[in-house]
C-alpha positions as CSV (number, residue, x, y, z in Angstrom):
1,X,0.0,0.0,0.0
2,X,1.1,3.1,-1.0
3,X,-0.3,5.6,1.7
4,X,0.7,3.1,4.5
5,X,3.3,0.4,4.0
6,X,2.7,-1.1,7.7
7,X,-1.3,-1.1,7.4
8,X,-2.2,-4.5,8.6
9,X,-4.6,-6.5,5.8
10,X,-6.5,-9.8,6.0
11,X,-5.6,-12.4,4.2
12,X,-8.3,-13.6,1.9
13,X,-7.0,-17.3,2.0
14,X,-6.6,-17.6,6.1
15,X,-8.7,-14.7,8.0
16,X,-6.2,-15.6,11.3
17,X,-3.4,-13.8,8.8
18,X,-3.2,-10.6,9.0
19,X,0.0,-9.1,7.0
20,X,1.7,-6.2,6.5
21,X,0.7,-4.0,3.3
22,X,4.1,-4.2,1.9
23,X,4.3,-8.0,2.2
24,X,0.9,-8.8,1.2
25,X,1.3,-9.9,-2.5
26,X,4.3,-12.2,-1.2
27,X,2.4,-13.4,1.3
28,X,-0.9,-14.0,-1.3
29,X,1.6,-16.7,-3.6
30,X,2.9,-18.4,-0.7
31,X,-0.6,-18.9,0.8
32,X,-2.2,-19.8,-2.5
33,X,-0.5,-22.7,-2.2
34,X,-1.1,-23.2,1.1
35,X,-4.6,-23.4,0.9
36,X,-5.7,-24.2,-3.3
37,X,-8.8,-25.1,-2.0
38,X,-10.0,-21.6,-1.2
39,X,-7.7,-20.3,-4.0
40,X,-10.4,-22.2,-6.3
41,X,-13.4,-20.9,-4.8
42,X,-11.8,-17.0,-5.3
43,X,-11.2,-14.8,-8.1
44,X,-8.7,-12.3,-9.0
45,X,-9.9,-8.6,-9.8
46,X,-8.8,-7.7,-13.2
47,X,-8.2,-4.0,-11.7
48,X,-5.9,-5.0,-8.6
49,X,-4.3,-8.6,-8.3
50,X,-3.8,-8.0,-4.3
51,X,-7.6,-8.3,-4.4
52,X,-9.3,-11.5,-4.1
53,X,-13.1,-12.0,-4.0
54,X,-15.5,-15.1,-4.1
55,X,-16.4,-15.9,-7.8
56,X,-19.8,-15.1,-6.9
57,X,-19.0,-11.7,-5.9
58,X,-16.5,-10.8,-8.7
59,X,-18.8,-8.5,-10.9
60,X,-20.2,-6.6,-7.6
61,X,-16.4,-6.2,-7.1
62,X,-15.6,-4.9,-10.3
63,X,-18.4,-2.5,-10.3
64,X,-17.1,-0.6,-7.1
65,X,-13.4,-1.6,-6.7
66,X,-11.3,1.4,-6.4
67,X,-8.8,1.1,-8.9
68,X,-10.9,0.6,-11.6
69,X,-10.9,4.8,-11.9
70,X,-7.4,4.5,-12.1
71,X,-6.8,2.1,-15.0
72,X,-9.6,3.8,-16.8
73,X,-8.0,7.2,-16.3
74,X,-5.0,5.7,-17.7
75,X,-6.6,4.2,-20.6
76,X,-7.7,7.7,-21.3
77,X,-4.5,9.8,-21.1
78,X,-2.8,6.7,-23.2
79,X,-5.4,7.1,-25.9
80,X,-5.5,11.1,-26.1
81,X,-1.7,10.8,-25.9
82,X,-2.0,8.2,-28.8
83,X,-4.2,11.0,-30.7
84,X,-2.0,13.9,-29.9
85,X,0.6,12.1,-31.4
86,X,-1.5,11.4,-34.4
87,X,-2.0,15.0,-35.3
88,X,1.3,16.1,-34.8
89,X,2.7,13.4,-37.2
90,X,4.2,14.7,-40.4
91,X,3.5,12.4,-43.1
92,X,6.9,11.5,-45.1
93,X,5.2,9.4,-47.7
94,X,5.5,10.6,-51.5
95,X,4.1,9.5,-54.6
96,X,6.3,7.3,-56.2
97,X,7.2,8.7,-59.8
98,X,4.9,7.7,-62.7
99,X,6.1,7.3,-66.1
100,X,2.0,7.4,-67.6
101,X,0.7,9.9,-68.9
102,X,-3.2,9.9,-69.4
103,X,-4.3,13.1,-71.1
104,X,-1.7,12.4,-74.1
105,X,-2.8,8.4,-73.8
106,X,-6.1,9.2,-74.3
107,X,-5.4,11.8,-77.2
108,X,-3.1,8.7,-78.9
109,X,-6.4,6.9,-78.6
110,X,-8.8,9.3,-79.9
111,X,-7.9,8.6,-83.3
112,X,-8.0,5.0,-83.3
113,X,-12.1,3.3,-84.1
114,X,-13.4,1.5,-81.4
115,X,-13.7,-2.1,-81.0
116,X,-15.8,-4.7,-79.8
């Protein structure tokens, strides 16, 4: 935890642990394996990994977690940085040169009958 390293938190897999902030995602692999029973019976939020939830209660979650604000905030400024840099691209490309030359093509042709 950013605010509070030392901020005690539960540990979803055994509610006896409780562990500091800063240890907490070692502490959520080496439980995980303690316990893959309730590991099975949990899900992961797709917005924080520290967070685990029932399956069940996984959409609920996802609806209000937190940090869902910040990824979408950060979708945004990567897509209006993606369109700023959009606009401010010169284009390089140029025509390649062309050897035709319709209008007198097309006068060559005038002459000439047409045929089926």
């Amino acid at each position: 935890d950013v605010l509070d390293p030392e901020r005690l938190i539960q540990c979803p897999y055994n509610k006896h642990h409780r562990i500091r902030a800063c240890r907490f995602p070692y502490h959520l692999v080496k439980c995980r394996k303690s316990y893959p029973e309730v590991a099975k019976e949990l899900a992961t939020c797709p917005f924080n990994a520290r967070h685990l939830v029932p399956q069940a209660d996984l959409s609920d979650h996802i609806t209000k977690c937190d940090d869902r604000g910040f990824i979408e905030q950060d979708i945004v400024n990567q897509f209006s940085g993606f369109q700023r840099e959009q606009m401010n691209a010169v284009s390089t490309w140029q025509a390649p040169p062309c050897e035709e030359d319709w209008e007198t093509e097309s006068l060559e042709q005038s002459d000439s009958p047409f045929v089926w």
